[in-house]
GUROZA-78541 format. One record per residue (C-alpha): residue number from 1; residue in three letters; x, y, z. Coordinates in pm, 1 decimal, padded with zeros to 6 digits. Each point is the difference from the previous one (the first is absolute). Layout:
% residues N
<NUM,'ALA',<X,Y,Z>>,
...
% end
This chain:
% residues 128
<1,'UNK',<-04928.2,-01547.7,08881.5>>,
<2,'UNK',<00010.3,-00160.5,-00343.3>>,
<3,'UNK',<-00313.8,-00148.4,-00203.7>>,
<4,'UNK',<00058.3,-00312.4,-00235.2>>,
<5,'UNK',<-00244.1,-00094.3,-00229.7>>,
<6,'UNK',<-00067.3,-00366.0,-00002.5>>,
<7,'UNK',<00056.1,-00188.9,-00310.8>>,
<8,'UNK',<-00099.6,-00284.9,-00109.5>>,
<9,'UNK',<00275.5,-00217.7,-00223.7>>,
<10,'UNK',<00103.5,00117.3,-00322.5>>,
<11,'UNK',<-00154.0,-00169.2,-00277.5>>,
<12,'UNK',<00211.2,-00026.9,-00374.3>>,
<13,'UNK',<-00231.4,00237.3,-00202.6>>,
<14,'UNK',<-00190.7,00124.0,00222.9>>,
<15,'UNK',<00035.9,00336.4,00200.2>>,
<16,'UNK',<00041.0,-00020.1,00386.2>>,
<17,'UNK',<-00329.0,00037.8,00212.0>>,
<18,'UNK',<-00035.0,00080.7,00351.0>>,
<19,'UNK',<-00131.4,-00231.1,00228.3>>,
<20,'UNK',<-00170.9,00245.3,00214.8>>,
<21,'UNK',<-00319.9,-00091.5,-00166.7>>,
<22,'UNK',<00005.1,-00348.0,00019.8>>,
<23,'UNK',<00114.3,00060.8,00335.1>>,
<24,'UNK',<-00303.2,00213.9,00074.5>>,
<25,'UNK',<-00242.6,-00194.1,-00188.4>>,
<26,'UNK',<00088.2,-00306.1,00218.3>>,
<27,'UNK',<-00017.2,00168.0,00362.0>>,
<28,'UNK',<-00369.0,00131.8,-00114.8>>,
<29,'UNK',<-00074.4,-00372.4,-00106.2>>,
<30,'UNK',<00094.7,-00096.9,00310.3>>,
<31,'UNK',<-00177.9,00239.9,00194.9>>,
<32,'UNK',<-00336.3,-00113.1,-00138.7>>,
<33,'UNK',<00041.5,-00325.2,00001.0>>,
<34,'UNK',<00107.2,00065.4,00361.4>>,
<35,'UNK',<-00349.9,-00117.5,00264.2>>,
<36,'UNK',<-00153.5,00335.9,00091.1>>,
<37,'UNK',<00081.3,00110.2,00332.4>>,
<38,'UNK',<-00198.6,-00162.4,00260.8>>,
<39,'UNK',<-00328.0,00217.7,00155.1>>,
<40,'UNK',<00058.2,00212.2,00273.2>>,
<41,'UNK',<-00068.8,-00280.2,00225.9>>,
<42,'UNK',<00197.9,00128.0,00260.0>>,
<43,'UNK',<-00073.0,00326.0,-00016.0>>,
<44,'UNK',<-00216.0,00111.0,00281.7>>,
<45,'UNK',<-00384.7,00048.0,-00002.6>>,
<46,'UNK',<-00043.9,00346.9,00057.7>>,
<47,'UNK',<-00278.4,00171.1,00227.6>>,
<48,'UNK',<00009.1,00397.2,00081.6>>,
<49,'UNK',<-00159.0,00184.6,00301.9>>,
<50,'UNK',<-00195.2,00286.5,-00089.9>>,
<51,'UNK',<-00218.4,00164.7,00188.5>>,
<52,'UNK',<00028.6,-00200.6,00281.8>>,
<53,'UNK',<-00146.9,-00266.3,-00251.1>>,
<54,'UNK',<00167.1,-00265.9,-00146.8>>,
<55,'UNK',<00048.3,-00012.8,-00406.6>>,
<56,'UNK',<-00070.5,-00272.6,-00137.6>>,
<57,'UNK',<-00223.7,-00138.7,00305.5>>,
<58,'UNK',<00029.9,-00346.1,-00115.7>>,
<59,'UNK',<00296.7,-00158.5,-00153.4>>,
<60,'UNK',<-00007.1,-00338.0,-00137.6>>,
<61,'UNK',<00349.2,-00224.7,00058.5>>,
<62,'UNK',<00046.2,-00340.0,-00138.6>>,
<63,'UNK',<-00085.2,-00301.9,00304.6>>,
<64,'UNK',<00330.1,-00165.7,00144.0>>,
<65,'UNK',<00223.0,00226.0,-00165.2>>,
<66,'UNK',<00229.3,00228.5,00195.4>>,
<67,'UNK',<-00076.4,00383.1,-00109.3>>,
<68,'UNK',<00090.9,00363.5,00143.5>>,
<69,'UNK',<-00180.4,00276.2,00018.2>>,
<70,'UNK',<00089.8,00358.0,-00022.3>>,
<71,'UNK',<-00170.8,00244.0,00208.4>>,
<72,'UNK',<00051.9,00336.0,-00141.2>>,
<73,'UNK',<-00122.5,00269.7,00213.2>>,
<74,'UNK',<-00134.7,00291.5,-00232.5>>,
<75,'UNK',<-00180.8,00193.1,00321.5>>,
<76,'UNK',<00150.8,00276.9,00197.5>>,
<77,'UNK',<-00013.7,-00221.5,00335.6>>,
<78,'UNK',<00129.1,-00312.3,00108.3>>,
<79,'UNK',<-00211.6,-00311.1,-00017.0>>,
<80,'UNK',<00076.4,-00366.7,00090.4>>,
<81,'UNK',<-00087.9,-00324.0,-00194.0>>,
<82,'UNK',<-00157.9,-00205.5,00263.3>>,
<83,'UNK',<-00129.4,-00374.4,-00060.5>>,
<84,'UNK',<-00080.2,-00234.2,00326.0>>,
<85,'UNK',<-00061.4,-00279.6,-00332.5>>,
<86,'UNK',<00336.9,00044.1,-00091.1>>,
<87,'UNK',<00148.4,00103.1,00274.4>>,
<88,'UNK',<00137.1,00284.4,-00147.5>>,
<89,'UNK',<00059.5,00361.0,00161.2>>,
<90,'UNK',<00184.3,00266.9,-00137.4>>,
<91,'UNK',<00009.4,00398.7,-00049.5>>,
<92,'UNK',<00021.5,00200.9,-00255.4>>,
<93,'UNK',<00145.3,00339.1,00039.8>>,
<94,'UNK',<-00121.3,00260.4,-00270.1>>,
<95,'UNK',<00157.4,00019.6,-00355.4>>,
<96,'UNK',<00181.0,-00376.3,00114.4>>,
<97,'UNK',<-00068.1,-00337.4,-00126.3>>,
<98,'UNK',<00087.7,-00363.1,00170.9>>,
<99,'UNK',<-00007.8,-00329.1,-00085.5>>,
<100,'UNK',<-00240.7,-00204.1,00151.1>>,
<101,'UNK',<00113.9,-00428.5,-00019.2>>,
<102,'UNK',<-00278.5,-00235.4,-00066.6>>,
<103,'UNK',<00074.2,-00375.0,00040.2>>,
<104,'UNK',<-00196.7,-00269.5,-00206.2>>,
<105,'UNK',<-00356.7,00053.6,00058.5>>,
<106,'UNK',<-00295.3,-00222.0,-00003.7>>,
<107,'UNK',<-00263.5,00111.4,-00257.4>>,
<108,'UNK',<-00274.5,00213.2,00232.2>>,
<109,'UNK',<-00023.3,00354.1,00111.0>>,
<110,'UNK',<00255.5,00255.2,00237.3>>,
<111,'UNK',<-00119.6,00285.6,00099.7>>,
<112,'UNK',<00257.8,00302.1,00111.2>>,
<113,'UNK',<-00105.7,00304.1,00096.7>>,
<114,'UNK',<00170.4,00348.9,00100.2>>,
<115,'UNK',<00081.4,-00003.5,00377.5>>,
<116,'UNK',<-00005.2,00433.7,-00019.4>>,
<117,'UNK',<-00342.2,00014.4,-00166.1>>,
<118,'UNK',<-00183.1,-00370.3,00035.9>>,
<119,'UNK',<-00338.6,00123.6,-00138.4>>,
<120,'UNK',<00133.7,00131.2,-00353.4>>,
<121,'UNK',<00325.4,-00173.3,-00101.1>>,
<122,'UNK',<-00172.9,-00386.9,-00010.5>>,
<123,'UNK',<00166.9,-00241.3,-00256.1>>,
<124,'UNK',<-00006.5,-00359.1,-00078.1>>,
<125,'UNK',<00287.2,-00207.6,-00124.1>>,
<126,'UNK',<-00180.2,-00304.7,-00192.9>>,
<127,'UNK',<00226.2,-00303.6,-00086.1>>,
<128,'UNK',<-00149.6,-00212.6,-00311.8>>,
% end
């Protein structure tokens, strides 16, 4: 495979330059004068079970916005994300994660709680 320098037109009295700077110069102009990519906004909010505890407890989600959550299951044995609120039920084997779908909510509170362990892994899902 061959490399060709680019060159910019030859100039009486002057010597040729290479347009690889220019070239350069203008893709990093453009790339900051590019928007900054958006926020992670669909990126999931993330909650871990350890301990048969949920971590973070409470997560806060924006109202009438669809959002996902990611259940990551840190523990040695399977738990479920239960929530009768959001009619929600799903396990969580150990070392997995899943996705959990949340429609549009209406600002207020959801509590979910761990179907393997109810009295220690408690959360709250709170739409603002």
């Amino acid at each position: 495979m061959s490399h060709t320098a680019l060159s910019l037109p030859a100039v009486p009295g002057r010597r040729p330059r290479s347009a690889v700077p220019a070239v350069l110069a203008a893709v990093l102009l453009a790339a900051l004068a590019a928007p900054p990519p958006a926020p992670a906004a669909d990126a999931p909010i993330e909650i871990h079970i350890r301990d048969n505890r949920f971590v973070p407890d409470r997560v806060e989600v924006p109202a009438g916005k669809k959002v996902r959550l990611r259940v990551i299951n840190d523990g040695t044995e399977a738990e479920e994300f239960e929530s009768t609120e959001l009619n929600r039920e799903k396990v969580v084997r150990p070392g997995a994660s899943i996705i959990i779908f949340l429609p549009p909510l209406k600002p207020g509170e959801y509590p979910f709680f761990g179907e393997f362990h109810p009295d220690t892994a408690r959360g709250t899902v709170v739409a603002r």
